[in-house]
VOVEXVEX-997405 format. One record per residue (C-alpha): residue number from 1; x, y, z. Coordinates in Angstrom, 2 decimals. Each point is the difference from the previous one (the first is absolute). Example, Ala and Ser with C-alpha at 12.3 -4.5 7.8 and 13.67 -1.06 7.14 Angstrom:
// VOVEXVEX-997405
<site k="1" x="12.30" y="-4.50" z="7.80"/>
<site k="2" x="1.37" y="3.44" z="-0.66"/>
***
This chain:
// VOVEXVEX-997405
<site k="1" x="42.39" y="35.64" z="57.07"/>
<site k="2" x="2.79" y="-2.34" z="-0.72"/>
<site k="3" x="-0.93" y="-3.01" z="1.96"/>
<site k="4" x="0.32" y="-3.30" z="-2.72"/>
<site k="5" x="-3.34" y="-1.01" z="0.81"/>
<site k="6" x="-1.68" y="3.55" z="-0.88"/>
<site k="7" x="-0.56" y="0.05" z="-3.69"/>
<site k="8" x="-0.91" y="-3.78" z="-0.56"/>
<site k="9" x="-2.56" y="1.07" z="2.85"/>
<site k="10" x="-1.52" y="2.29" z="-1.85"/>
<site k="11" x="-0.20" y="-2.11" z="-3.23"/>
<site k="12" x="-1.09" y="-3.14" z="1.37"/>
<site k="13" x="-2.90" y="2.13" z="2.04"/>
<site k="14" x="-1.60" y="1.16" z="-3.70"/>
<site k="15" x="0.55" y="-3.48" z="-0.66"/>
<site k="16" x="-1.79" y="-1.98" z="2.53"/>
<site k="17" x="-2.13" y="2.39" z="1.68"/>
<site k="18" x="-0.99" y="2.28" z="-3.03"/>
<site k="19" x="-0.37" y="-2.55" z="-2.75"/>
<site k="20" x="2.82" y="1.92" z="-2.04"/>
<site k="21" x="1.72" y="-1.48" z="-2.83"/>
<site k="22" x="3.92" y="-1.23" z="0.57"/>
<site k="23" x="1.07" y="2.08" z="-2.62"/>
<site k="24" x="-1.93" y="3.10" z="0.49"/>
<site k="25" x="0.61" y="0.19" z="3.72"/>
<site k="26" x="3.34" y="0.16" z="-0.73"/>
<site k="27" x="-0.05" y="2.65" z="-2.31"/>
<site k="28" x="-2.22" y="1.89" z="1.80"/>
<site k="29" x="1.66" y="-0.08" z="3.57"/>
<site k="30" x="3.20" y="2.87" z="0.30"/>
<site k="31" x="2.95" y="-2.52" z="0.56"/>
<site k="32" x="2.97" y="1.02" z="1.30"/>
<site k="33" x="2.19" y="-0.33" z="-2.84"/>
<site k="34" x="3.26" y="-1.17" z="1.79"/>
<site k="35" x="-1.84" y="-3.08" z="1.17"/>
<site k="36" x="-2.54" y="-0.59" z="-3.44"/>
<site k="37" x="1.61" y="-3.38" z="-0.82"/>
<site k="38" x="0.20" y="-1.50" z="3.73"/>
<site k="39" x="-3.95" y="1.75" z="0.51"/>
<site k="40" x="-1.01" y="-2.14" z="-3.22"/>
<site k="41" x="1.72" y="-2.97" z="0.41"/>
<site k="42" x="-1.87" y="-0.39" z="3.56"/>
<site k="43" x="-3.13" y="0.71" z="-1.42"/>
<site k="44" x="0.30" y="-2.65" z="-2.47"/>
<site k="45" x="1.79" y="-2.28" z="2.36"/>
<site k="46" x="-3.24" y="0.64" z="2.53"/>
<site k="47" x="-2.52" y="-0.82" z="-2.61"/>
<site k="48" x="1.94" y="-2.83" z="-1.11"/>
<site k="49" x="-0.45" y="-1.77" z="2.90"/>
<site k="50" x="-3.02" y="1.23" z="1.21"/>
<site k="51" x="-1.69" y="-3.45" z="0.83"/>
<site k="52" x="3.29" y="-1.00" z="2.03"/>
<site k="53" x="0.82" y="3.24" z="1.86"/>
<site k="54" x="-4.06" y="-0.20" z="1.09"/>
<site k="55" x="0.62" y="-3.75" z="0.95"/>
<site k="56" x="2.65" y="0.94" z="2.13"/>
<site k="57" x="-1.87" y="2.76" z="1.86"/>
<site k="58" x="-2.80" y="-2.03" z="0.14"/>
<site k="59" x="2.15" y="-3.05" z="1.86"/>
<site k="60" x="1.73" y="2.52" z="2.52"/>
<site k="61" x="-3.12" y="2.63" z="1.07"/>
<site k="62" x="-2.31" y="-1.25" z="2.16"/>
<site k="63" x="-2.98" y="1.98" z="-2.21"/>
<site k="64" x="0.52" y="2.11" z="-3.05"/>
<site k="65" x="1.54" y="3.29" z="0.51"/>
<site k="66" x="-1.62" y="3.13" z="-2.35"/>
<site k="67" x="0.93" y="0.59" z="-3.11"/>
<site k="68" x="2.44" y="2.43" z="1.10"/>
<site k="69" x="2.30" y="-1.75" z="2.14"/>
<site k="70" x="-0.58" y="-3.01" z="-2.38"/>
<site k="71" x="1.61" y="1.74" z="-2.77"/>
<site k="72" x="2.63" y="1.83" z="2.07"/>
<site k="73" x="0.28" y="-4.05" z="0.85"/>
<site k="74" x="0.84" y="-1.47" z="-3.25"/>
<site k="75" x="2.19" y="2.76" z="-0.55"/>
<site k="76" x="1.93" y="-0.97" z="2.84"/>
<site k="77" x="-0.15" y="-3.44" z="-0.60"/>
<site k="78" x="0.80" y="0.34" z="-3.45"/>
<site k="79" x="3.21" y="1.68" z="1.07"/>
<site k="80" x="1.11" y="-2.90" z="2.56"/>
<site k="81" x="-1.52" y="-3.25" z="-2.27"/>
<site k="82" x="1.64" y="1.61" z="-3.62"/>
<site k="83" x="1.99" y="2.46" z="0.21"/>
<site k="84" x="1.98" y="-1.41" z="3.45"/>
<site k="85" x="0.30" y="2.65" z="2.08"/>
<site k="86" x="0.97" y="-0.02" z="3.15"/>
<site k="87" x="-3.11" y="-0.70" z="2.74"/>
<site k="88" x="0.62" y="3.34" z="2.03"/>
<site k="89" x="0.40" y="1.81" z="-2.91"/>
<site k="90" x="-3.21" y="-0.82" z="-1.36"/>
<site k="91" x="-1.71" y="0.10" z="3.66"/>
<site k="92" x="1.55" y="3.76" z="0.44"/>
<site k="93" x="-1.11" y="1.29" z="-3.23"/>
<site k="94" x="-3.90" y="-1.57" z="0.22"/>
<site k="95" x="-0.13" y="2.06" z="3.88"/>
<site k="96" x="1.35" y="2.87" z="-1.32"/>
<site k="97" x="-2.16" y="0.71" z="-3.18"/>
<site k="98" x="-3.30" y="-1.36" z="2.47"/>
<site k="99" x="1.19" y="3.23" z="1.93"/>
<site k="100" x="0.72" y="2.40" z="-2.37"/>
<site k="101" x="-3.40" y="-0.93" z="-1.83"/>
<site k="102" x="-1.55" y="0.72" z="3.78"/>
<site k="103" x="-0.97" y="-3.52" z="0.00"/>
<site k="104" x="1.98" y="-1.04" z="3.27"/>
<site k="105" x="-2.48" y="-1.85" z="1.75"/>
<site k="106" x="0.56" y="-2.98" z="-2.31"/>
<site k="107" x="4.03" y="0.18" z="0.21"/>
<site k="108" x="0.00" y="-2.47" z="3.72"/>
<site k="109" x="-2.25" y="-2.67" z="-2.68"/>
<site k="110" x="2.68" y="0.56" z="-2.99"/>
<site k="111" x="3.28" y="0.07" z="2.39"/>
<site k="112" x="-1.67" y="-3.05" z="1.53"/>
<site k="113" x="-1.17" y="-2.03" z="-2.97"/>
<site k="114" x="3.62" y="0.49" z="-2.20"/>
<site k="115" x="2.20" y="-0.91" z="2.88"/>
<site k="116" x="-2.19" y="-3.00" z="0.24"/>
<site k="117" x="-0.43" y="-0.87" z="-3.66"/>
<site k="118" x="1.71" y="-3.47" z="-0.79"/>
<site k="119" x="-0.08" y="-0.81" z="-3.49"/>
<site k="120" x="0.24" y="-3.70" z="0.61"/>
<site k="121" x="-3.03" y="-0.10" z="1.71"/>
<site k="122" x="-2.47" y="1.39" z="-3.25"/>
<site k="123" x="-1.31" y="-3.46" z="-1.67"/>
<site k="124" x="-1.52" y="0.15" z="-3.62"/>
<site k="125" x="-3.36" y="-1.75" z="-0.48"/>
<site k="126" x="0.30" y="-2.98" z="-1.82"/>
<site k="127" x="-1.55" y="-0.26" z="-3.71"/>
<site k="128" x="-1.23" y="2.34" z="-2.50"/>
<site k="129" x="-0.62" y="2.80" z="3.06"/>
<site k="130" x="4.23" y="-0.30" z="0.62"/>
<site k="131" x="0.42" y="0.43" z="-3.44"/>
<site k="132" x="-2.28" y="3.05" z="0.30"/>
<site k="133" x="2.00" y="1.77" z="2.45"/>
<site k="134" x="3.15" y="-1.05" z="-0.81"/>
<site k="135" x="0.11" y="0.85" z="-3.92"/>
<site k="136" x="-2.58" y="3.71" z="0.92"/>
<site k="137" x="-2.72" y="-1.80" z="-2.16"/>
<site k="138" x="-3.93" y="-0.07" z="0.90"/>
<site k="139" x="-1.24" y="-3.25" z="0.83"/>
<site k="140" x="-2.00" y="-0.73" z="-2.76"/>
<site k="141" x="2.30" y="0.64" z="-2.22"/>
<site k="142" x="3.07" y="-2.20" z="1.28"/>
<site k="143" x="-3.23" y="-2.80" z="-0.03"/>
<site k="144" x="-0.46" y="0.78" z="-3.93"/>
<site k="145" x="3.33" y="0.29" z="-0.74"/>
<site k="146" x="0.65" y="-3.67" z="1.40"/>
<site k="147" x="-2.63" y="-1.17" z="-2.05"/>
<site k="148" x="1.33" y="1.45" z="-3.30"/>
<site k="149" x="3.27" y="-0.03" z="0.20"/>
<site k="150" x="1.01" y="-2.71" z="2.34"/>
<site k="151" x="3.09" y="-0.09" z="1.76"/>
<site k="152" x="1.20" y="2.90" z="-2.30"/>
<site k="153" x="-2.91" y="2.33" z="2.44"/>
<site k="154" x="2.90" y="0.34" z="2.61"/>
<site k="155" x="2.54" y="1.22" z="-2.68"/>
<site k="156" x="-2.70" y="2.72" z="-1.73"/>
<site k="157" x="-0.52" y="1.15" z="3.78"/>
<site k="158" x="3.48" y="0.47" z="0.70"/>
<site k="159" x="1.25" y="2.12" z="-3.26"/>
<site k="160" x="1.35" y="3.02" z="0.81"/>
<site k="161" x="0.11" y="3.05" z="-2.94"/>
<site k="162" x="3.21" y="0.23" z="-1.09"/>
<site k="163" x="0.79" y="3.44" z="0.30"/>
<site k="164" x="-1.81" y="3.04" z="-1.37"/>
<site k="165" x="-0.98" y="-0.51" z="-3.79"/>
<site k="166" x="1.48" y="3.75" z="-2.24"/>
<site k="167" x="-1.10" y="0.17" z="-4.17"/>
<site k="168" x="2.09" y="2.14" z="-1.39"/>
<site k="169" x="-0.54" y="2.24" z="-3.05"/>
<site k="170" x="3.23" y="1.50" z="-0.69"/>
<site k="171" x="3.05" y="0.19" z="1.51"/>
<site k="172" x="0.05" y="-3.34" z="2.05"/>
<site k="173" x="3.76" y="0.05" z="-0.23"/>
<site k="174" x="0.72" y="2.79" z="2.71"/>
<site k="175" x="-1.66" y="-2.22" z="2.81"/>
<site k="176" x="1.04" y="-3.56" z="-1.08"/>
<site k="177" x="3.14" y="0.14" z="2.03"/>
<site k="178" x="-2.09" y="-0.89" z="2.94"/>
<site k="179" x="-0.42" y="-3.24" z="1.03"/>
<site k="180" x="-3.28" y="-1.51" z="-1.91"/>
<site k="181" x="-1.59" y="-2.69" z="-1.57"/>
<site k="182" x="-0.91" y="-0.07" z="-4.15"/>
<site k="183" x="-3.39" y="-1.40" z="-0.76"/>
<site k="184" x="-1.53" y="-1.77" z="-3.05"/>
<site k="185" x="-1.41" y="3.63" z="-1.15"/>
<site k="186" x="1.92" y="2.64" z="-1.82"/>
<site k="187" x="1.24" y="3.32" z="2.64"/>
<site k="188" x="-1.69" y="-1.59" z="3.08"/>
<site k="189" x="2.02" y="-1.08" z="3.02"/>
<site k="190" x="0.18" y="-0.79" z="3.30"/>
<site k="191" x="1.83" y="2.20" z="2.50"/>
<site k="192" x="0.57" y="-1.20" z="4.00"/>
<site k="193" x="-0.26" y="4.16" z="0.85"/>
<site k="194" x="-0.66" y="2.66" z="-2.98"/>
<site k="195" x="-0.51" y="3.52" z="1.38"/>
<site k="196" x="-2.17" y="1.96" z="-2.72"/>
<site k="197" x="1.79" y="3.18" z="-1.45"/>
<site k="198" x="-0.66" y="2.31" z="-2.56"/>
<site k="199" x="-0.20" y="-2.56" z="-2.75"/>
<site k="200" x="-3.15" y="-0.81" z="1.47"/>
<site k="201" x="-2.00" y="3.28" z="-0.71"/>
<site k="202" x="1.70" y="0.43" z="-2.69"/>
<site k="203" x="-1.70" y="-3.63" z="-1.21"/>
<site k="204" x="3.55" y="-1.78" z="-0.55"/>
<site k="205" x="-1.14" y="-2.69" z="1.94"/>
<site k="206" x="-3.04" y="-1.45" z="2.31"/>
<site k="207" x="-0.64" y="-2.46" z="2.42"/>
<site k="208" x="-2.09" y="-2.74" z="-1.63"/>
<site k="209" x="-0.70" y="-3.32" z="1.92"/>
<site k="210" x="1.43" y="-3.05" z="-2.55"/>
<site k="211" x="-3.59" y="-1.12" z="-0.03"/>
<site k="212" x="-1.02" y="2.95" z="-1.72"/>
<site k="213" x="2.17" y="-0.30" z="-2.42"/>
<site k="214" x="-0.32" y="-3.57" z="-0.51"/>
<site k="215" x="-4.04" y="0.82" z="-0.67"/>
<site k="216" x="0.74" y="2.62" z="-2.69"/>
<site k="217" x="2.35" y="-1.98" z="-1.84"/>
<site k="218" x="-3.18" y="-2.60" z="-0.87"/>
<site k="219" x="-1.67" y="2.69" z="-1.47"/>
<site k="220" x="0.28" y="0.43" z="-3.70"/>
<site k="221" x="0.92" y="3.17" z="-2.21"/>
<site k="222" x="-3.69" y="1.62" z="-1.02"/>
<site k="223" x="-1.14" y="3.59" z="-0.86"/>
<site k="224" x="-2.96" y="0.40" z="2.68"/>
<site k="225" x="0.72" y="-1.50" z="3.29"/>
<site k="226" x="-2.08" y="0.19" z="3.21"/>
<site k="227" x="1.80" y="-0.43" z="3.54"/>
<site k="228" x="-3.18" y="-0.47" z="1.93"/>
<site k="229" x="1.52" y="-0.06" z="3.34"/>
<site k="230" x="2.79" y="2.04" z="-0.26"/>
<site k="231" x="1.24" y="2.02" z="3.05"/>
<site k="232" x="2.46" y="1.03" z="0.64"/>
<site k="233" x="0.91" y="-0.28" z="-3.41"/>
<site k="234" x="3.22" y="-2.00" z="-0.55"/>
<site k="235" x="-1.65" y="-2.56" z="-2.59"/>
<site k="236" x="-1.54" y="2.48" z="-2.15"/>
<site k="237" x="3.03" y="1.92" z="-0.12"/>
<site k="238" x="2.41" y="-2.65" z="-0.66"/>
<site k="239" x="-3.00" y="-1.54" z="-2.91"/>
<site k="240" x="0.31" y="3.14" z="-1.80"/>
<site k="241" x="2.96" y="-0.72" z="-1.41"/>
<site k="242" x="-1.21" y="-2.36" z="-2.07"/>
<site k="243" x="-4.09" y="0.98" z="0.23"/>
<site k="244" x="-0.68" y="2.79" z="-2.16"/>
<site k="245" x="-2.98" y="1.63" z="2.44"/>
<site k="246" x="0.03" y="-1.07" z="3.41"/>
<site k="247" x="-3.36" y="0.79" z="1.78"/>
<site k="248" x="0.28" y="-0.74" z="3.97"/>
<site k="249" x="-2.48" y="-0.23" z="2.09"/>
<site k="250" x="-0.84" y="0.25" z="3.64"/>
<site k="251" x="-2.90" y="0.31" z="2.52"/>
<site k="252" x="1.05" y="2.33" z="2.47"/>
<site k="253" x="1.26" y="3.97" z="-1.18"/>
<site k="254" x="2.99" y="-0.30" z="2.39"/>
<site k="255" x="0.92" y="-2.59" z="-1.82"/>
<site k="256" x="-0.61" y="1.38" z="-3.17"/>
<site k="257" x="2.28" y="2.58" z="1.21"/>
<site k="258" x="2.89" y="-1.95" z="0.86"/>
<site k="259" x="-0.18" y="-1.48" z="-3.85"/>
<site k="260" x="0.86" y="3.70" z="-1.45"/>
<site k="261" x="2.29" y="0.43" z="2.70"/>
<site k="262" x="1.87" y="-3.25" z="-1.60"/>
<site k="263" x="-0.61" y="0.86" z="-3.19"/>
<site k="264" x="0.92" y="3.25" z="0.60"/>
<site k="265" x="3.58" y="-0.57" z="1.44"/>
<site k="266" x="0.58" y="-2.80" z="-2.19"/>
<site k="267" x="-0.33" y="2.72" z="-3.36"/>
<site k="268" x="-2.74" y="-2.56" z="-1.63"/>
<site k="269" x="-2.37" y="1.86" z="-2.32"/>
<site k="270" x="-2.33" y="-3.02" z="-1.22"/>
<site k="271" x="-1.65" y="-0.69" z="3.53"/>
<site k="272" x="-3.34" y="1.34" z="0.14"/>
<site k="273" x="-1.52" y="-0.59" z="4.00"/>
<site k="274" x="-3.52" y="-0.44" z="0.55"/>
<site k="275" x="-1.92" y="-0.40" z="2.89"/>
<site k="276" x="-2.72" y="-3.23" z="-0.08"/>
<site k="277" x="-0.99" y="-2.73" z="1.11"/>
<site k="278" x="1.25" y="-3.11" z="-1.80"/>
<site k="279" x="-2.97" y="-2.44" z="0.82"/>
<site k="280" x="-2.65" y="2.36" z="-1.44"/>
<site k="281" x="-0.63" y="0.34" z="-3.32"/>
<site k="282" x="1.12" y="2.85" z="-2.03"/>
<site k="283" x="-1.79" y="0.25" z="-3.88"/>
<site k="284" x="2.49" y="1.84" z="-1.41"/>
<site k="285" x="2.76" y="-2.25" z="0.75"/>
<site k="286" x="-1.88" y="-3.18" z="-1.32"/>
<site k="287" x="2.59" y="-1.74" z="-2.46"/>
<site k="288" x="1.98" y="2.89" z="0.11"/>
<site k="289" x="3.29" y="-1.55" z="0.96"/>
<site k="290" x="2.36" y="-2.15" z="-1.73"/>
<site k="291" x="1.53" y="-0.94" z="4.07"/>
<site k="292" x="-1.30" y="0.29" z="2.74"/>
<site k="293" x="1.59" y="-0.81" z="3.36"/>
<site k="294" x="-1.80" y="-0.68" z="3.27"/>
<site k="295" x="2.58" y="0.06" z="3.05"/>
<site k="296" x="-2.59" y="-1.17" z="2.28"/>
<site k="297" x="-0.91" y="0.97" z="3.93"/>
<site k="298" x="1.29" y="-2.84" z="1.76"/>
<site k="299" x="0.92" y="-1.63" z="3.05"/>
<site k="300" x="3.76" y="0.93" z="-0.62"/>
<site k="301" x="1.25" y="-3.26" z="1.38"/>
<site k="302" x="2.98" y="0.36" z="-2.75"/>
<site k="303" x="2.24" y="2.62" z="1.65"/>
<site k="304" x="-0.42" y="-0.47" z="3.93"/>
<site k="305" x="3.68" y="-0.14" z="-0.78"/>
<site k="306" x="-0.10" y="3.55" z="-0.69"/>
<site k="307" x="-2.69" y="0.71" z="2.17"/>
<site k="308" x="-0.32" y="-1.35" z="3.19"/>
<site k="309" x="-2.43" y="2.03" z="1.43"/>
<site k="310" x="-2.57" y="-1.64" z="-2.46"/>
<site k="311" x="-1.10" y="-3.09" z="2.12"/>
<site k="312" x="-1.22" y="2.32" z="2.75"/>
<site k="313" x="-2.98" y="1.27" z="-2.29"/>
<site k="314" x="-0.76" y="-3.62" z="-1.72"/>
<site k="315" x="-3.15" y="-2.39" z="1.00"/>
<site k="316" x="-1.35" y="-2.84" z="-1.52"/>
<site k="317" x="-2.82" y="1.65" z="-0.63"/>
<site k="318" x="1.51" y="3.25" z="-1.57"/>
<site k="319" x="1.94" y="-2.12" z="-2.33"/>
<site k="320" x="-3.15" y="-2.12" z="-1.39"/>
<site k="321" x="-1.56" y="3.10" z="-0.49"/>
<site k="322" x="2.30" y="1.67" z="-2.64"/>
<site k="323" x="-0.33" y="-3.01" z="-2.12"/>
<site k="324" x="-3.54" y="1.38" z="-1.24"/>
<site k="325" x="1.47" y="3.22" z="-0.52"/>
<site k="326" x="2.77" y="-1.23" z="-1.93"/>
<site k="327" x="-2.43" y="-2.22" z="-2.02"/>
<site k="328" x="-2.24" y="3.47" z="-0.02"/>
<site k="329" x="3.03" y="2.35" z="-1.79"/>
<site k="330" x="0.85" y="-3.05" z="-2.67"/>
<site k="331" x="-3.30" y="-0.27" z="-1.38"/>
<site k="332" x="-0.69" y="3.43" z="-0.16"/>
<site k="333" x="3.51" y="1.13" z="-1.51"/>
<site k="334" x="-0.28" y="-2.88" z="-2.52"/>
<site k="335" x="-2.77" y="1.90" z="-1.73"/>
<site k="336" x="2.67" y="2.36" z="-0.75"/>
<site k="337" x="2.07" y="-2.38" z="-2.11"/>
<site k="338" x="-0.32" y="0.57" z="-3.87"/>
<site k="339" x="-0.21" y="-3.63" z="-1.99"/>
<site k="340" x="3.24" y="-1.32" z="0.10"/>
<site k="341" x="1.45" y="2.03" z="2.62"/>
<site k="342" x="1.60" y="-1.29" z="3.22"/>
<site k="343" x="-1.24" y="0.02" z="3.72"/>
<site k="344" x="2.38" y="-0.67" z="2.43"/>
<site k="345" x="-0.83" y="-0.53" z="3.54"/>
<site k="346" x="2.70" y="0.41" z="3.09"/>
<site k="347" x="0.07" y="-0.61" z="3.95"/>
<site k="348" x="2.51" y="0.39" z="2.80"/>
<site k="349" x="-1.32" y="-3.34" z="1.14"/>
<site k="350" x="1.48" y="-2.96" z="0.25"/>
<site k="351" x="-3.76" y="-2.15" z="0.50"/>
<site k="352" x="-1.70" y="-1.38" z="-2.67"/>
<site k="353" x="-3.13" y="1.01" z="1.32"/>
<site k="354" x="1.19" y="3.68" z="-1.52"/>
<site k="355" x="1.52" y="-1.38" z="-2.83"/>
<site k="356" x="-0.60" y="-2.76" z="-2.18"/>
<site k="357" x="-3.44" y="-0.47" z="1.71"/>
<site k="358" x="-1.20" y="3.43" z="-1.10"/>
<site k="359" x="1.21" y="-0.54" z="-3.32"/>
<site k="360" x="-1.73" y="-2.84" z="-0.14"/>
<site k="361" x="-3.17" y="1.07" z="1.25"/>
<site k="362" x="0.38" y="3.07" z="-2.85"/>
<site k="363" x="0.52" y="-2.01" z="-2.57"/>
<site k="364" x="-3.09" y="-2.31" z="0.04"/>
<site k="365" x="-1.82" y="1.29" z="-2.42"/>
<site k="366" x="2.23" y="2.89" z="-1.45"/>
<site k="367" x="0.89" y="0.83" z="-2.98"/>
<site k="368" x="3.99" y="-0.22" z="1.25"/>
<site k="369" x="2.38" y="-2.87" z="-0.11"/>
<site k="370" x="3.08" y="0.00" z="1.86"/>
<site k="371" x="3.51" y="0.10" z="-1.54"/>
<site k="372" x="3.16" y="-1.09" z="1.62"/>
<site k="373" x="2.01" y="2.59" z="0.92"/>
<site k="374" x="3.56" y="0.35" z="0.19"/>
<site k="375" x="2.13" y="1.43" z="2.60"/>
<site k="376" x="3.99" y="-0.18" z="0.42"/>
<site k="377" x="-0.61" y="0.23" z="4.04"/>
<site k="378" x="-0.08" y="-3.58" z="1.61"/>
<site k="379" x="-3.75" y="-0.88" z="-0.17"/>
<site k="380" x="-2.09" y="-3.14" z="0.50"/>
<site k="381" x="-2.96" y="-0.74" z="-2.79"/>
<site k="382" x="-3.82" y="-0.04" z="0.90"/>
<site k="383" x="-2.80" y="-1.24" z="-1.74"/>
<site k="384" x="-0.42" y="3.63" z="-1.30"/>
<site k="385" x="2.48" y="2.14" z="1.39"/>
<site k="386" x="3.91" y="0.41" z="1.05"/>
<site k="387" x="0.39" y="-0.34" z="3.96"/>
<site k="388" x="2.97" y="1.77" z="1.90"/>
<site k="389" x="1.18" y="-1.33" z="3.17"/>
<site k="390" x="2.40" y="2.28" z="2.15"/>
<site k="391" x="2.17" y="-2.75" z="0.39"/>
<site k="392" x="1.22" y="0.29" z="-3.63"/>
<site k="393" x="-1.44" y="3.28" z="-0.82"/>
<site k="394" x="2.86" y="2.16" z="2.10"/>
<site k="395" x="-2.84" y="0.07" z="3.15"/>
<site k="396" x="-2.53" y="0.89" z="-1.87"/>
<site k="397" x="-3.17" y="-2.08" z="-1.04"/>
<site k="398" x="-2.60" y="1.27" z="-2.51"/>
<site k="399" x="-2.37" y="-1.78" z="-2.62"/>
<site k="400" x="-0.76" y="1.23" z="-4.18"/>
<site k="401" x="-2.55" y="-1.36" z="-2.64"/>
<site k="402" x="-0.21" y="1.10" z="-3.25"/>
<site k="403" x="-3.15" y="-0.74" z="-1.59"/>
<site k="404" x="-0.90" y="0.54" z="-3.54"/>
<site k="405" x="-3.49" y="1.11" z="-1.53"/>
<site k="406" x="-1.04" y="-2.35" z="-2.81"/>
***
């Protein structure tokens, strides 16, 4: 089926109506390959604007259409808003895939409803809830956001990543002839459009986020060092080059598995994967490690840029939850430190409530200190850790401690 609405159909379906996983619905739905950019860049574009494209559907339907023809809806509105196609065009093509999906019934509603549609006519709210939809950020984070950060909130929400983050370990040359953009960090740039090849299984090169990198490059050269949270394995890979033993840990055995996958492909031999879980105690680990690294479940409100389909799954309450987890895995890891050795604890997040605040709540009490760390990516200093804000951090916002045992 060939109709331009078909494929981001079937992605943004697993999406919304199946609870998939941006990323893994797209690799797991058969694109046609002749269209793979223009099906992507709709899905994005869709989730992007999520909050607005609902707005707008909300404004001109007299009571919410299902799911189905809503997201055949945005699609279509997506098309007209963004990408400025032409109003029959867009009408045409929503009729015809309602018929070919046998879902004709609804095509009089969608003819009638995008003939109608007038942009002009769709008012934001006012306040923190306009923020909300316009930026694609939940509602209680914009409110948090304006607290900490001020006026700056409306420039975090607005980042957008700056193309797609490549490390290269050999032969970087032969692909920078492309248009990119050079990083602080050694063989890691940012590409508009990179197209994997061979290099890739061959381990040449991989695609890891500037945050990640950032994170690893805190971490200090040791001979024992524990990734506790370490799928899908791009940290403990990159840390054993300059970690003698690199243990990484996850919870879940797919997960496991895609950490020898990485390793695999990658040709690393001093990655051991384990499956555990890093906020229970493990007695033969205790002061085992000279590092130990605990990337951190969290809310993830660091890369919307890079994923937008991440507000859809976020509540308040979801979000204060994970800070007892968090605070759960950092105690419990700590016992793994040996005396002297180095704990360093990382988020996505861009809230203190998952940052500094943990920290602080660890470290009353310890036997840690923290220790200013030092990063060549723009950064703004904490009471305890380094903050990155996507509006200096190429789109992407992420938060590091490093905390010493005394």
């Amino acid at each position: 089926m060939t109709n331009p609405f078909y494929d981001p159909y079937r992605v943004l379906t697993k999406i919304y109506a199946e609870g998939a996983h941006l990323k893994i619905a797209l690799a797991e739905t058969d694109l046609e390959e002749l269209h793979r950019a223009r099906t992507v860049k709709t899905v994005y574009g869709v989730l992007e604007n999520d909050g607005y494209l609902s707005l707008c559907i909300k404004t001109f339907a007299q009571k919410s259409p299902k799911q189905t023809v809503r997201i055949l809806l945005k699609i279509a509105l997506y098309f007209l808003i963004f990408l400025k196609k032409p109003r029959y065009m867009v009408t045409d093509t929503a009729v015809d895939l309602l018929k070919k999906m046998g879902k004709g019934g609804m095509a009089g509603f969608v003819n009638a409803f995008l003939r109608n549609f007038n942009e002009g006519k769709v008012l934001l709210p006012a306040g923190d809830e306009g923020l909300s939809v316009k930026y694609n950020f939940p509602l209680f984070a914009v409110k948090k956001l304006k607290i900490q950060y001020g006026e700056r909130a409306e420039q975090i929400m607005v980042a957008r990543s700056q193309g797609l983050s490549v490390r290269f370990v050999r032969g970087e040359e032969k692909y920078l002839g492309r248009p990119h953009e050079n990083t602080p960090f050694k063989h890691l740039y940012l590409f508009p459009n990179f197209v994997r090849d061979d290099g890739f299984f061959e381990g040449d090169y991989t695609f890891q986020s500037v945050g990640s990198v950032a994170i690893c490059s805190v971490v200090e050269p040791c001979e024992r060092l524990l990734d506790a949270c370490a799928a899908p394995g791009g940290k403990s890979v990159l840390l054993s080059e300059k970690c003698a033993q690199v243990t990484a840990c996850e919870l879940h055995p797919h997960r496991v598995s895609l950490i020898e996958s990485y390793v695999s492909r990658m040709g690393v031999k001093n990655v051991t994967a384990v499956m555990g879980d890093s906020a229970v105690f493990r007695p033969e680990w205790e002061e085992q490690f000279d590092g130990v690294l605990c990337d951190v479940p969290c809310s993830g409100l660091g890369t919307v840029a890079e994923n937008p389909d991440l507000p859809l799954r976020k509540t308040e309450q979801a979000f204060e939850e994970l800070q007892t987890t968090q605070l759960a895995i950092l105690k419990n890891c700590a016992r793994y430190v040996k005396k002297g050795g180095a704990l360093y604890y990382s988020t996505c997040s861009i809230l203190e409530e998952e940052n500094d605040n943990v920290v602080r709540a660890f470290l009353k009490g310890s036997a840690f200190e923290a220790e200013e760390t030092d990063c060549p990516l723009a950064h703004e200093k904490m009471q305890y850790g380094s903050q990155f804000l996507p509006d200096t951090a190429f789109g992407a916002g992420f938060y590091v401690a490093k905390l010493r045992k005394v």
